[in-house]
N, CA, C and O of each residue as an XYZ file, in Angstrom:
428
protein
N     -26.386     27.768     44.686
C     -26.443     29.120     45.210
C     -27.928     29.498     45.350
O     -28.772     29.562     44.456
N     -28.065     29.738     46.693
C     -29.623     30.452     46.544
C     -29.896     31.239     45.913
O     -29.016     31.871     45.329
N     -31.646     31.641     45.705
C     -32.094     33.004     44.796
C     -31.390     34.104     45.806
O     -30.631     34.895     45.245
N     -31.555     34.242     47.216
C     -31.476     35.449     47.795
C     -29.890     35.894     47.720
O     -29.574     37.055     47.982
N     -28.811     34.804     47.307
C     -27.361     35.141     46.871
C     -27.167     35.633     45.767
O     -26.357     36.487     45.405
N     -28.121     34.937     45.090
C     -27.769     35.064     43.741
C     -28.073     36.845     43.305
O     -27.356     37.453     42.509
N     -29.337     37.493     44.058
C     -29.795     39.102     44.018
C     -28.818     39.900     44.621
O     -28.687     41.090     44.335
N     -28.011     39.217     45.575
C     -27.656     40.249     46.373
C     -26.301     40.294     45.586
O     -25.802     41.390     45.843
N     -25.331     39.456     44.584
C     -24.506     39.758     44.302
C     -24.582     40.408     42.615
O     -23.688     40.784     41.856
N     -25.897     40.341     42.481
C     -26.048     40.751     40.623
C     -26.508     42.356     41.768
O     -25.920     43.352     41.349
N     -27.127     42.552     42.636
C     -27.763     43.642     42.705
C     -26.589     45.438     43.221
O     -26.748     46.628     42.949
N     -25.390     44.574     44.129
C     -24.039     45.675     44.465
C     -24.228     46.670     43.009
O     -24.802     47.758     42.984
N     -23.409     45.788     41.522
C     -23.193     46.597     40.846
C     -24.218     47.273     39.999
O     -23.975     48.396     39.559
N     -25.612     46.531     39.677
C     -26.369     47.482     39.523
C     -26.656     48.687     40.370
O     -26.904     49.766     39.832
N     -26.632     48.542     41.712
C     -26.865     49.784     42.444
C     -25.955     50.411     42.028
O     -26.256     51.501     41.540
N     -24.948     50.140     42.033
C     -23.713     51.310     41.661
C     -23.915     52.159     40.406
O     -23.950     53.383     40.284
N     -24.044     51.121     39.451
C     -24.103     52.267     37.984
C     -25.926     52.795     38.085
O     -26.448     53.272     37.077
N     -26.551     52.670     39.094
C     -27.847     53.048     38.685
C     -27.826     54.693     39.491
O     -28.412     55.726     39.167
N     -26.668     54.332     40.927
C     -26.132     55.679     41.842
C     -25.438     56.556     40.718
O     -25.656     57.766     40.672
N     -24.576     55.910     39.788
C     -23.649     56.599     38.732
C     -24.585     58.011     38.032
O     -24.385     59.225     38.086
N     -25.725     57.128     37.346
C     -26.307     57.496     36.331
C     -27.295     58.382     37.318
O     -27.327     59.577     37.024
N     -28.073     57.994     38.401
C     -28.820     59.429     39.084
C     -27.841     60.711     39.456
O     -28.192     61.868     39.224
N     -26.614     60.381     40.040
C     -25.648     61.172     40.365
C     -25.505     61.846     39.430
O     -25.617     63.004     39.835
N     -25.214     61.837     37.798
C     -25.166     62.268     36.645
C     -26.086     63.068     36.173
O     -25.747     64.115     35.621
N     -27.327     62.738     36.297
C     -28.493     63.634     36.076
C     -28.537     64.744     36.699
O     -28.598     65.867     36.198
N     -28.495     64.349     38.229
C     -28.702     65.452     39.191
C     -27.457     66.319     39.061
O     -27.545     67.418     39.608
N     -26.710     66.134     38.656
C     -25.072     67.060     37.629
C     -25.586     67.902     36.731
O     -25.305     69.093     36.594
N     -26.517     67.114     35.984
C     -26.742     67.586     35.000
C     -27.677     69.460     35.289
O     -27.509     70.594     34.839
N     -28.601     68.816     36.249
C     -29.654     69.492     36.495
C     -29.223     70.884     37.419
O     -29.827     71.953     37.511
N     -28.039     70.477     38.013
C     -27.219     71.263     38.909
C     -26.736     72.563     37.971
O     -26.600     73.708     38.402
N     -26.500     72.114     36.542
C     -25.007     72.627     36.400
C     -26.134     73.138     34.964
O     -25.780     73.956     34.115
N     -27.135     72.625     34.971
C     -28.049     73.859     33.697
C     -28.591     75.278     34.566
O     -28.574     76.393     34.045
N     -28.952     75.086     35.627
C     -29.466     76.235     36.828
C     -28.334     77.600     36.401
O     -28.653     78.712     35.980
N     -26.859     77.026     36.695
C     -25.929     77.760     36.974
C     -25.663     78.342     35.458
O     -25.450     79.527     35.205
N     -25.711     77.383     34.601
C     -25.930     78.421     32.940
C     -26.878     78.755     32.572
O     -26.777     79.208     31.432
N     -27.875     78.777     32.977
C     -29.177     79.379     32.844
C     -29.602     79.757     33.846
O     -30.046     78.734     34.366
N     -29.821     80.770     34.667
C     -30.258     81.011     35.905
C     -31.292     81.847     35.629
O     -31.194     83.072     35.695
N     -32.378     81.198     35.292
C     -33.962     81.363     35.416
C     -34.814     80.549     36.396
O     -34.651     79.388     36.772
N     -35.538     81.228     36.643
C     -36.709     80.151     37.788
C     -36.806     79.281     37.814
O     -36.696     78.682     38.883
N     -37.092     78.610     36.588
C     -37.377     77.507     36.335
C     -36.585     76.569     36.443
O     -36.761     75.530     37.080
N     -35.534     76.929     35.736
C     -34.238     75.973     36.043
C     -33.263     75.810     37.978
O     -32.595     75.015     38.639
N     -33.829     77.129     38.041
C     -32.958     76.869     39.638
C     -34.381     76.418     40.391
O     -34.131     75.904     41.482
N     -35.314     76.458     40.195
C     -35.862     75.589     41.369
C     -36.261     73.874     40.922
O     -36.677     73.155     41.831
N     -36.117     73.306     39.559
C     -36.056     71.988     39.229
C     -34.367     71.503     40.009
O     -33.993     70.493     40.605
N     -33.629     72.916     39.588
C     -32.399     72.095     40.509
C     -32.222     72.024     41.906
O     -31.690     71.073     42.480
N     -32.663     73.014     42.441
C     -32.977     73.026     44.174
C     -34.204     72.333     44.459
O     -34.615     72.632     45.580
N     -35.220     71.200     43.614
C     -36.017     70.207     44.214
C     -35.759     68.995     43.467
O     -35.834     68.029     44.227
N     -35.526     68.716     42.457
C     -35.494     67.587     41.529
C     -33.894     66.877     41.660
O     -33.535     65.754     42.013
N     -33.275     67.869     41.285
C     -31.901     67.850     40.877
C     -31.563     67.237     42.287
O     -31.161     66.084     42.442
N     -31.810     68.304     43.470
C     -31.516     67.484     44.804
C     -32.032     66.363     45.580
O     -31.295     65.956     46.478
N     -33.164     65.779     45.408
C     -33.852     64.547     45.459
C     -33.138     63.880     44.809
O     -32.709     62.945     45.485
N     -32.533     63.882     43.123
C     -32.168     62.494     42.503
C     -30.785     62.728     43.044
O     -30.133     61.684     43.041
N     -30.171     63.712     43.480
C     -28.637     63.741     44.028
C     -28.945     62.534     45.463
O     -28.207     61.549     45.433
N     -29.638     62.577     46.266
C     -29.753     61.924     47.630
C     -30.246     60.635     46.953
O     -29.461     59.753     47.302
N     -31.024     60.214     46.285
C     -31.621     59.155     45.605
C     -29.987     58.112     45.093
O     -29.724     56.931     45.321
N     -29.439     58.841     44.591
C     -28.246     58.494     44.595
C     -27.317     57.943     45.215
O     -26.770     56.845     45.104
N     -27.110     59.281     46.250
C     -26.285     58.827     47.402
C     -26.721     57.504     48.387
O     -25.943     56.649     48.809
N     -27.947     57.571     48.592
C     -29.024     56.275     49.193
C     -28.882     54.964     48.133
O     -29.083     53.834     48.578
N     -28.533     55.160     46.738
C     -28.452     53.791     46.329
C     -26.595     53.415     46.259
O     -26.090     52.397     45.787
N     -25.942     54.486     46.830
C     -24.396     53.947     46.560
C     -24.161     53.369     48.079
O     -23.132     52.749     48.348
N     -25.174     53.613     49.039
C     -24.788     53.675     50.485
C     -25.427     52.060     50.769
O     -24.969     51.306     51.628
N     -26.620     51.711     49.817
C     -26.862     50.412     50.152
C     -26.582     49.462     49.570
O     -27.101     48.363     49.761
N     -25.363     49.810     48.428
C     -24.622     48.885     47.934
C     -23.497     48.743     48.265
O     -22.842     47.952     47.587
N     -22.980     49.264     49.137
C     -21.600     49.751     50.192
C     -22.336     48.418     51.325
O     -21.854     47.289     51.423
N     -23.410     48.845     51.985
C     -23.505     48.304     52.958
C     -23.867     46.432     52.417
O     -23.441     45.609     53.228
N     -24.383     46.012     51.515
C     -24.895     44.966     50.882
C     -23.214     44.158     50.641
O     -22.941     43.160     51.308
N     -22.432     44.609     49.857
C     -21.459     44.697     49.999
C     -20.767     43.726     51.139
O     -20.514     42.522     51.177
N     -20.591     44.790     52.018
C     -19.611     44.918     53.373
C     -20.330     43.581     54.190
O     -19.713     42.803     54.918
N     -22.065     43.516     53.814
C     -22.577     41.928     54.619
C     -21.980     41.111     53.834
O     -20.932     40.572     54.188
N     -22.481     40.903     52.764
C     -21.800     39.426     51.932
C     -20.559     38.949     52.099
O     -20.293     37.748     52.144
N     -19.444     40.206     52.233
C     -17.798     39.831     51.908
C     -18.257     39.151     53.436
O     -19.017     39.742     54.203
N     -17.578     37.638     53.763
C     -17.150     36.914     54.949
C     -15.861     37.899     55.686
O     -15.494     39.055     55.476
N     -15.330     36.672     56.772
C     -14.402     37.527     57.410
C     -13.261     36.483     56.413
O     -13.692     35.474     55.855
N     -11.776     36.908     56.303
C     -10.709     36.101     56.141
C     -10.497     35.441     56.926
O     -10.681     35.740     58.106
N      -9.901     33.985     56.407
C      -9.283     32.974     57.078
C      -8.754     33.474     58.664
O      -8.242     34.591     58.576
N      -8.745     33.002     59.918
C      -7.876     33.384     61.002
C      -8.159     34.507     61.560
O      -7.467     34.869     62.511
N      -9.165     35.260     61.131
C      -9.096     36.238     61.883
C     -10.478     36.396     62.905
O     -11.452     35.645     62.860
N     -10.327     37.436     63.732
C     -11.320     37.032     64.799
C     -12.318     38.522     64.734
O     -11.729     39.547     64.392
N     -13.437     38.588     64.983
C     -14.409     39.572     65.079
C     -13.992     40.942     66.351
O     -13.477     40.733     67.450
N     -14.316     42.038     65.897
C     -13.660     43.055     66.947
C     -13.847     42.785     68.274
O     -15.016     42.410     68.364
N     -13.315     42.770     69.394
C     -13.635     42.728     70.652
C     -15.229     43.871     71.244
O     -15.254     45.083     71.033
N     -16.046     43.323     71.755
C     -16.983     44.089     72.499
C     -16.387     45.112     73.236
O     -16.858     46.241     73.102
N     -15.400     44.931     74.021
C     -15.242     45.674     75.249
C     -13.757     46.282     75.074
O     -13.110     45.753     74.170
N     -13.112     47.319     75.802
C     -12.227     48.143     75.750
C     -11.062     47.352     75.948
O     -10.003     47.339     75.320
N     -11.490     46.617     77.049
C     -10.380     45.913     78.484
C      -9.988     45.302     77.488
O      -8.808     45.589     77.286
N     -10.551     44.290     76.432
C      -9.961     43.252     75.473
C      -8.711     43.605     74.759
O      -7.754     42.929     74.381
N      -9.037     45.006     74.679
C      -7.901     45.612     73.414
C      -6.106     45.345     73.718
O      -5.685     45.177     74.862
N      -5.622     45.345     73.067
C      -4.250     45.077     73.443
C      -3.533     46.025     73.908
O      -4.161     47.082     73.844
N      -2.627     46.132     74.297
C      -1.986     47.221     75.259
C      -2.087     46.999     76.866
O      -2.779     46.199     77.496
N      -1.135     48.009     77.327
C      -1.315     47.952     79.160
C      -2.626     48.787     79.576
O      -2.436     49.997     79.454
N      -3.585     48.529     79.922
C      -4.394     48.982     80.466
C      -4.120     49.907     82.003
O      -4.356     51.054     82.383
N      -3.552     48.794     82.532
C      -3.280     49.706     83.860
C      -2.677     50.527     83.967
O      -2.928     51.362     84.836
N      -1.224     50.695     82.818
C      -0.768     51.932     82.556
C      -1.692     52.912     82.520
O      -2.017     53.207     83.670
N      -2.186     53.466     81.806
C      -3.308     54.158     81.495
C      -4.453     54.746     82.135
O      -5.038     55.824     82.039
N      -4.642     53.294     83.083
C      -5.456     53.842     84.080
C      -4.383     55.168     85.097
O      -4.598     56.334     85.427
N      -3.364     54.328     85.279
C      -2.669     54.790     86.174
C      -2.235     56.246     86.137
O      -2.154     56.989     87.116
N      -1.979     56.538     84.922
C      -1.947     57.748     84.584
C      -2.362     58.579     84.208
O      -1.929     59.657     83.801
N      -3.949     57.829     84.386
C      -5.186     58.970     84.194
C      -5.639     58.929     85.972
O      -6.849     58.997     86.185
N      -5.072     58.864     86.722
C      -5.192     58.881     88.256
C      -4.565     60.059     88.637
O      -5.083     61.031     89.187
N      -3.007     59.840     88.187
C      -2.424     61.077     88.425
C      -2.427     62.293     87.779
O      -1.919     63.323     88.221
N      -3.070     62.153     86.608
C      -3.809     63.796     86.216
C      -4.367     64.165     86.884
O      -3.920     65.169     87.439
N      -5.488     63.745     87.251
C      -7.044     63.932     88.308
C      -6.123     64.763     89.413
O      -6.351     65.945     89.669
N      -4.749     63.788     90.213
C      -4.343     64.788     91.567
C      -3.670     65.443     91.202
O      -2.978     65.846     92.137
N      -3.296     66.015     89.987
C      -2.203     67.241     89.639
C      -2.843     68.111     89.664
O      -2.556     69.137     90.281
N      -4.445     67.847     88.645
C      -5.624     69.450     88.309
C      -5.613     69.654     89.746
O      -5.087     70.658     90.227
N      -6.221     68.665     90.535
C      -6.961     69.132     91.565
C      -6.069     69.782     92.363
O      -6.679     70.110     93.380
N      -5.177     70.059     92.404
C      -4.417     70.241     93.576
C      -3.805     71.834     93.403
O      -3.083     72.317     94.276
């Protein structure tokens, strides 16, 4: 296993409990403002508190995405189609009956 596998799969769940534990703080910091509502405390929570809240959210979002690269696809299955036309269904239906809307408004 390479080094760069080996980081990226020790690193998901550290991001997670490290998102846990900023998320927690910035709780923390949130929720002293609101029982103490002095200056001091509501503006550490409207600058601090909200920085480590996003600090957070930014480390759960790049262990989501770190994640979602590593997992492969399953056996048999095929990558989304580029284009619309690919998709399954009648197409020309569809077209067809987005034709005859167009001459119903217009008319």
């Amino acid at each position: 296993m390479s080094l760069y596998a080996r980081i990226v799969r020790r690193s998901v769940p550290g991001l997670v409990r490290l998102a846990c534990v900023l998320a927690l703080v910035a709780l923390c910091l949130v929720c002293w403002s609101v029982l103490q509502p002095r200056p001091l405390p509501v503006i550490l929570a409207m600058s601090a508190g909200h920085a480590i809240g996003g600090s957070a959210f930014a480390c759960y979002l790049l262990a989501v995405i770190l994640d979602a690269v590593q997992r492969p696809l399953p056996p048999g299955s095929e990558p989304v189609a580029p284009s619309i036309s690919d998709a399954p269904g009648d197409s020309k239906k569809h077209q067809d009956s987005e034709l005859s809307s167009q001459t119903t408004n217009s008319g």
